[in-house]
C-alpha positions as a printed Julia matrix, in Angstrom:
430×3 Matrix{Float64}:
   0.0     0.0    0.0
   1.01    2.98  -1.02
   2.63    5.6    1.98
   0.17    8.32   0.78
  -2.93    5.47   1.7
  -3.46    5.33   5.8
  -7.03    4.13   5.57
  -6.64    3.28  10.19
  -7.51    6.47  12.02
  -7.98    6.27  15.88
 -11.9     5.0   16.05
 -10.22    2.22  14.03
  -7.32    1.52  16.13
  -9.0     1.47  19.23
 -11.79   -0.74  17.83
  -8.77   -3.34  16.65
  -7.41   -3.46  20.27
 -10.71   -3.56  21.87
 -12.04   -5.97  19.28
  -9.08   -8.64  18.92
  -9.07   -8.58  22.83
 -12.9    -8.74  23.27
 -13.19  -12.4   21.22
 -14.1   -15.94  23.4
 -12.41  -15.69  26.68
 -14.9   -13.41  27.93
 -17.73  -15.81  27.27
 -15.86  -18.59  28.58
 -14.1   -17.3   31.39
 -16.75  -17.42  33.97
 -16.86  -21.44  34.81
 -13.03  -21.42  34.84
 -13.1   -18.68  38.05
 -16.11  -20.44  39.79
 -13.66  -21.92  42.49
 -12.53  -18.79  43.38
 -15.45  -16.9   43.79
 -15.31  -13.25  44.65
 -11.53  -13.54  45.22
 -11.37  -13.67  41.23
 -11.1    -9.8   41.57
  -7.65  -10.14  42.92
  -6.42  -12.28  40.05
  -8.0    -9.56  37.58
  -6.5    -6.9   39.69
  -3.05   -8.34  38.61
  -3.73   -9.12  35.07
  -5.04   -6.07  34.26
  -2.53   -4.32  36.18
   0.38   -6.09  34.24
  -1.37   -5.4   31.09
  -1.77   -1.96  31.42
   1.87   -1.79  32.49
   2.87   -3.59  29.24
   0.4    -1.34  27.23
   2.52    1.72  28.67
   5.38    0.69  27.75
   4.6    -0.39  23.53
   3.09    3.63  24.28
   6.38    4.56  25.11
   7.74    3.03  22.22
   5.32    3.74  19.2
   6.02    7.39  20.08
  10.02    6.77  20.47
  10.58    4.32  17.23
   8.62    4.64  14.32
   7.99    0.94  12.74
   5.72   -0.89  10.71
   5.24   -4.0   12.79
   5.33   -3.52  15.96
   7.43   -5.81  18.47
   9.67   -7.01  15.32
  10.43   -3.39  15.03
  10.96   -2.61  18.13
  13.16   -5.57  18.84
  15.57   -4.97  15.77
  16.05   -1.78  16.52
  16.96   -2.37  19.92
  18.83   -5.78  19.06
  19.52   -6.08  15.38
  18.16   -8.38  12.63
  18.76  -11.71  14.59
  16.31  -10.76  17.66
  13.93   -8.97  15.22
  13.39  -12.35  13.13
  13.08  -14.43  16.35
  10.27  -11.92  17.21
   8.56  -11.44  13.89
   8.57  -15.62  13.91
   7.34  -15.97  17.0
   4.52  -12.8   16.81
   3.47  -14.41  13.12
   3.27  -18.04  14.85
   1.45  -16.65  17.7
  -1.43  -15.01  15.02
  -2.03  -17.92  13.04
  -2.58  -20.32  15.85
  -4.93  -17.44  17.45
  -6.8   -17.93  14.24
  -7.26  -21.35  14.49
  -8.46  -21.05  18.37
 -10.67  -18.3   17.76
 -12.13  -20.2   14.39
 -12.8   -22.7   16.88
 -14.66  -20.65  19.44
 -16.56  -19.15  17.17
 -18.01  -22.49  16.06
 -18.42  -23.44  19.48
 -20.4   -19.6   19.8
 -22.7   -20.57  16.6
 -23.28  -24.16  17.95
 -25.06  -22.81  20.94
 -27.5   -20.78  18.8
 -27.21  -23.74  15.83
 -26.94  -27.29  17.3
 -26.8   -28.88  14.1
 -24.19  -26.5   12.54
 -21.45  -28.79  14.91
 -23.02  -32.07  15.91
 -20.14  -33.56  14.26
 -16.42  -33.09  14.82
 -16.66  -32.63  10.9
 -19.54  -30.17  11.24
 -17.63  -28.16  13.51
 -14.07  -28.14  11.49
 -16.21  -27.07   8.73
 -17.75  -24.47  10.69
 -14.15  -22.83  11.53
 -12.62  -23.41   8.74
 -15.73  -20.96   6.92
 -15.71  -18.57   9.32
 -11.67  -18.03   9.32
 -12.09  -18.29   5.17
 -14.79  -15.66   5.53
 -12.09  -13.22   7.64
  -9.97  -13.6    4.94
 -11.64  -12.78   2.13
 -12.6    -9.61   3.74
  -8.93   -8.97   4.38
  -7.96   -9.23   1.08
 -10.25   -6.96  -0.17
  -8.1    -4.53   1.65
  -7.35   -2.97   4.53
  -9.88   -0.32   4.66
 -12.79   -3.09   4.4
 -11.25   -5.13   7.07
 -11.64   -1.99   9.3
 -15.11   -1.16   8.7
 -15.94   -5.01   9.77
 -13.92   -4.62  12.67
 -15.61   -1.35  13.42
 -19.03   -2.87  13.34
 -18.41   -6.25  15.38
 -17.04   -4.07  17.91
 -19.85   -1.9   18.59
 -22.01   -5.27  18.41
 -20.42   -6.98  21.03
 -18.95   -4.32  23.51
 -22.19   -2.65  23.84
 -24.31   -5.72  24.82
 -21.46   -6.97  26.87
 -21.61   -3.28  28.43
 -24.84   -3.82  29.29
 -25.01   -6.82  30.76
 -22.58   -6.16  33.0
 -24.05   -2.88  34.42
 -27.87   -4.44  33.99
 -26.25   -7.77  35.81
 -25.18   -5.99  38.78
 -28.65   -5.1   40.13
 -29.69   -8.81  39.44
 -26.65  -10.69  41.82
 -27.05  -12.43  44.55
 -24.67  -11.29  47.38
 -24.45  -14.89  48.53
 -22.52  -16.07  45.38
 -19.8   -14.28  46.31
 -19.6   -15.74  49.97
 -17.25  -17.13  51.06
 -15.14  -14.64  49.94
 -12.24  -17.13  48.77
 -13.86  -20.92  48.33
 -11.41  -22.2   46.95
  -9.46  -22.5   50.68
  -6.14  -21.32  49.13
  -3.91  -18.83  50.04
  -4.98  -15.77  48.74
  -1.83  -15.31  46.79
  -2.14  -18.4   44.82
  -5.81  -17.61  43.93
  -4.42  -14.24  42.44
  -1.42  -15.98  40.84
  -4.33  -18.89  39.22
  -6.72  -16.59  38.01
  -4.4   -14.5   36.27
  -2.87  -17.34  34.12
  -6.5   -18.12  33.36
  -7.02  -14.29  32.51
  -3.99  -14.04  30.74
  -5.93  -15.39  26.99
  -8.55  -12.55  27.73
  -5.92   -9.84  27.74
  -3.44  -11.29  24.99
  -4.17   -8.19  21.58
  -3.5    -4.95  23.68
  -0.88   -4.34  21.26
  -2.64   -4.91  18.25
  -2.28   -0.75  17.27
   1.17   -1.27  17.24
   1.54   -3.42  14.31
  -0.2    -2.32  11.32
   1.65    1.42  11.75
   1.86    1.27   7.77
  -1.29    1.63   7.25
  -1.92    3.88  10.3
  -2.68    7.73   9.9
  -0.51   10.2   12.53
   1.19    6.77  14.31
   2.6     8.51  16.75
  -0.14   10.13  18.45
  -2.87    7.46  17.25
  -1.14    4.02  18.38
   0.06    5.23  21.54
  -3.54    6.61  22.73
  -5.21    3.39  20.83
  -2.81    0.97  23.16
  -3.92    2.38  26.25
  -7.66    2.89  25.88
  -8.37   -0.17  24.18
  -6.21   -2.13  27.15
  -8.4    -0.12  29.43
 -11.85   -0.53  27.72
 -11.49   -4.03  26.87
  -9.97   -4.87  29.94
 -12.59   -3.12  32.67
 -15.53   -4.59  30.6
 -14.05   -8.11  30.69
 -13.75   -8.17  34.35
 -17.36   -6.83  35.19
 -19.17   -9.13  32.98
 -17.36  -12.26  34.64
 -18.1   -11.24  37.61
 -21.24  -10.01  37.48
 -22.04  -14.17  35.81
 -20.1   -15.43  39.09
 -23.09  -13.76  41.03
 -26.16  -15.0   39.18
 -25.43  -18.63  38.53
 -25.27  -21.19  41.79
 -21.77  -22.52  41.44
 -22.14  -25.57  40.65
 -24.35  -24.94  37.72
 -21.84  -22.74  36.31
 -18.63  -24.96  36.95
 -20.64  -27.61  34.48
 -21.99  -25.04  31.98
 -19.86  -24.83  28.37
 -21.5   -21.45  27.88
 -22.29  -19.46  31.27
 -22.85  -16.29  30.28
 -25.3   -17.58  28.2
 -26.62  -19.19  30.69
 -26.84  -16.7   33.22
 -28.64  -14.55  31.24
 -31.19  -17.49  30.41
 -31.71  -17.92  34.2
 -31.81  -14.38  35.07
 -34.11  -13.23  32.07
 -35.3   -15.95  29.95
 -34.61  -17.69  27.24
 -34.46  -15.16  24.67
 -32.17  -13.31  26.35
 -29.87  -16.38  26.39
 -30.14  -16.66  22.77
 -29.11  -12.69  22.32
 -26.2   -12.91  24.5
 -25.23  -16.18  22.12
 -25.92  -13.96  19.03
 -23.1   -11.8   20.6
 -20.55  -14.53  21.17
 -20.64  -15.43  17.77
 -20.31  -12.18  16.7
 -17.5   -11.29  19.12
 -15.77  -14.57  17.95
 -16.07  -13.41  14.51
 -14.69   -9.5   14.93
 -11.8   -11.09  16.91
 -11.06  -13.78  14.17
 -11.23  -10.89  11.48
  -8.78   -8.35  13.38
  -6.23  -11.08  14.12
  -6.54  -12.1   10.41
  -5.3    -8.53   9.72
  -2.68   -8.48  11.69
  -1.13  -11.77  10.64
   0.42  -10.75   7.49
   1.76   -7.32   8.59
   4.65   -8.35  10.82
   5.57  -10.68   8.04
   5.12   -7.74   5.66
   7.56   -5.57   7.56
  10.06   -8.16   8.22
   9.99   -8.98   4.53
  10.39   -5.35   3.28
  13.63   -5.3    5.85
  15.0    -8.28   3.95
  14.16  -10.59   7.07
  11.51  -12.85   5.31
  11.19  -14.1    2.12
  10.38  -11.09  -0.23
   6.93  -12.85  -1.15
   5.58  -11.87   2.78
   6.84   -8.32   1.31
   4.45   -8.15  -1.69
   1.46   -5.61  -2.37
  -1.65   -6.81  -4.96
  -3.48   -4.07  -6.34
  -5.7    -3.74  -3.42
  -2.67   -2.64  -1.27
  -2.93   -6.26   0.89
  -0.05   -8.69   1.63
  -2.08  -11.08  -0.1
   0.73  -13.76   0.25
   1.24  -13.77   3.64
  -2.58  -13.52   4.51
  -3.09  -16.93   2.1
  -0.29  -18.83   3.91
  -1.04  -17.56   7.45
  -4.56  -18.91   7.11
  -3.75  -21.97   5.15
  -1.29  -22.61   8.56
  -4.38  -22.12  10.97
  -6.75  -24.53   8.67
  -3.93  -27.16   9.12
  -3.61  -26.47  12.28
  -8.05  -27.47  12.57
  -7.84  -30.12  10.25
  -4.91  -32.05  11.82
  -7.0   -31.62  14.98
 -10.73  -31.79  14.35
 -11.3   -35.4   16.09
 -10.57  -33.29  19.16
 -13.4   -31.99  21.36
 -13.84  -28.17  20.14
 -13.13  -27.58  23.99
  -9.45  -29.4   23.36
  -8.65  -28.0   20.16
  -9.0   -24.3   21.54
  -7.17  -25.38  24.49
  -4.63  -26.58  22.3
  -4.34  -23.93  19.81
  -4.51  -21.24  22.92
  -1.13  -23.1   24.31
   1.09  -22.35  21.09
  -0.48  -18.79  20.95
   0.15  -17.48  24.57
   3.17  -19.04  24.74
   4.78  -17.65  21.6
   2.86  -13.99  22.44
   4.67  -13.56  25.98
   8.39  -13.77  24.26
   7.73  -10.32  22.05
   6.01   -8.86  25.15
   9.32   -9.81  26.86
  12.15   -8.34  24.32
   9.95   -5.67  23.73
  10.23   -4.31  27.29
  13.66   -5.18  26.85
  14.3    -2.9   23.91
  12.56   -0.47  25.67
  15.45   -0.61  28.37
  17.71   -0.12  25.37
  16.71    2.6   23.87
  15.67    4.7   26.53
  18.77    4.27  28.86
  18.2     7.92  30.5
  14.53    7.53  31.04
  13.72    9.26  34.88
  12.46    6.41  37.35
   9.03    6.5   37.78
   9.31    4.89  33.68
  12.08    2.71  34.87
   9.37    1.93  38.09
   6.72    1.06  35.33
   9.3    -0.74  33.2
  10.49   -3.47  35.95
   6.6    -4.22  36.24
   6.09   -4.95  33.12
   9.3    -7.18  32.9
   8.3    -8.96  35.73
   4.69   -9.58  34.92
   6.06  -10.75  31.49
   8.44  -13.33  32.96
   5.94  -14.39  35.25
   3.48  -15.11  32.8
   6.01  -16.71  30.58
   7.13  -19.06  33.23
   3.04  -19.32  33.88
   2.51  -21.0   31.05
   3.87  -24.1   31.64
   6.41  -26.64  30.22
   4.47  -27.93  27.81
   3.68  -24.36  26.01
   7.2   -23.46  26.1
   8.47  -26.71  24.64
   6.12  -26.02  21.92
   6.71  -22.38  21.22
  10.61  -22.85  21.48
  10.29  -25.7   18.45
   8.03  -23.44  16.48
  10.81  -20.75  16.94
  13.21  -23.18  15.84
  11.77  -24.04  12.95
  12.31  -20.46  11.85
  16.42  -20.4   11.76
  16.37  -22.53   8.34
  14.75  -19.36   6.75
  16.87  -16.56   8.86
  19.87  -18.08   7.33
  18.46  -18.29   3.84
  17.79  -14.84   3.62
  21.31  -14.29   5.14
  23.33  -16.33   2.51
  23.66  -13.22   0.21
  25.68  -11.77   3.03
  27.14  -14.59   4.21
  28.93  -15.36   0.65
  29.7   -11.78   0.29
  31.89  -12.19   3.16
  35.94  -13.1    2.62
């Protein structure tokens, strides 16, 4: 796309953060922090806390280093072209595999309106695969298109979601939320088990700071974008799971696949129920679609520094990395298809592990290069830095073995094409 084209303005940056963070967790969420009743809040406090800390910080940096790309750029700036490509790997891997979680939610979303749509494992493959084929299309018609739908499936799921949570709070019953900590642990461990099961909910707060290409005034717009969106997305995630924690009985929402739906079923009837399952599928949706944008452009920008192959670095007429788009999406079908005999509930699981996992090491080197090229920054930034490197690590080390086996193969698997691109150089040298 052509530099005189910046299509994103600041409505549209702020509806990609809150949109791409706004997506399944929020429906889901609820059973998974039924053992620790009221004492959830702590847990949130932290997450939300950490994320706002890390939000600061790519603020800090969008208005310092001008990049197309986000943590890529802000990594190879700080560290040269070897750190870069580890991020831009790792930030592309952690997209496409977002895709293919989210694909799945949302067909776990239209299930609960449509039985029939994914009575089968088949059924509900097919129904992910469509909906992430759908995104695409829509990306590839170009950026400003993609933004309009993002727009739209915003305001149709934060409003309701809004609602509910504000409406819910004159409907809870004060007992739900007694005892005060249930689950029997210390109150530290609650805090530090709730926020890995956040964590998912908050994961796209940097989403402005990728597509700065495309972006009119980056400098002012990301930065502000970052922030709210965090903050938005954030605060209206945390009411509406609590506010389901106090109007199901706890059992009945420990066992329930969908208990926001079903809280508003209980609380209001059974066409409220529906509605609110009309909005998870369109919050699935808007999610899949912003992601989908977002997973050719650090590709894009790593190609056009002669990181990637130059294909990732190609423009159709439309202005869209069609290239990388195609393969990025063809990655998350595989990543469905070589999974569909899975329960829908294991293959998000799944596809969430490789995503988190390779999203926390950019969120890591990024505060890093923030260290780097800021060395005379006053304290109370340096105060906010450390928190964000520590809540970084901590969730990094959160996420288990198993994740970070995964993510540091996936990472791997990238060196092969580092050093192609680097054999020009390499045979240049005496």
């Amino acid at each position: 796309m052509g530099s005189d084209v910046k299509p994103l303005g600041q409505a549209a940056l702020i509806a990609l953060v809150v949109g791409n963070m706004i997506g399944s967790g929020v429906f889901l969420l609820p059973a998974a922090l039924a053992p620790y009743g009221a004492a959830s809040l702590l847990g949130w406090t932290l997450t939300i806390t950490g994320a706002l800390l890390l939000a600061t910080v790519y603020a800090w940096l969008a208005r310092t280093i001008r990049n197309h790309g986000g943590a890529y750029g802000y990594a190879r700036r700080a560290f040269g072209d070897g750190v870069g490509f580890v991020v831009a790997w790792s930030y592309w891997v952690c997209t496409w595999s977002a895709n293919a979680a989210i694909a799945v939610a949302f067909a776990g979303s239209l299930g609960a309106v449509w039985p029939a749509a994914t009575a089968t494992p088949v059924r509900a493959a097919a129904c992910a695969l469509g909906a992430l084929w759908a995104c695409t299309a829509v990306n590839l018609a170009g950026v400003r298109e993609a933004a309009r739908v993002q727009m739209l499936t915003t305001l149709l799921k934060l409003v309701p979601l809004v609602l509910f949570g504000l409406i819910g709070l004159g409907w809870v019953h004060a007992a739900a939320y007694r005892p005060f900590n249930p689950s029997g642990l210390p109150l530290f461990g609650v805090a530090t088990s709730v926020a890995a099961l956040t964590l998912w909910a908050m994961l796209g707060f940097e989403a402005a700071t990728v597509p700065t290409g495309v972006v009119r005034d980056p400098e002012r717009t990301v930065p502000r974008a970052t922030v709210i969106g965090m903050l938005v997305a954030g605060l209206a995630t945390m009411l509406a799971c609590t506010v389901v924690i106090g109007l199901l009985p706890i059992g009945e929402l420990q066992r329930s696949a969908a208990p926001m739906v079903a809280a508003a079923a209980r609380t209001w009837g059974p066409a409220a129920g529906f509605a609110l399952a009309l909005v998870a599928t369109v919050s699935c949706f808007g999610a899949l679609n912003g992601w989908v944008l977002l997973q050719a452009q650090t590709p894009l920008a790593a190609a056009q520094d002669g990181l990637f192959p130059r294909r990732f670095g190609r423009l159709d007429a439309r202005g869209t990395p069609a290239f990388g788009l195609l393969l990025s999406s063809s990655l998350a079908s595989a990543l469905i298809v070589a999974n569909y005999s899975r329960t829908l509930v294991a293959l998000f699981t799944f596809s969430i592990l490789l995503s988190t996992a390779t999203t926390l090491l950019p969120y890591v080197v990024s505060v890093l290069a923030w260290w780097r090229v800021e060395p005379g920054a006053r304290w109370p930034r340096r105060l906010v830095a450390a928190g964000a490197l520590a809540y970084a690590l901590w969730a990094l080390a959160g996420t288990g073995t198993e994740s970070l086996l995964w993510a540091g193969v996936l990472v791997a698997l990238g060196v092969p094409v580092l050093l192609w691109q680097r054999r020009p150089r390499l045979a240049r040298k005496p």
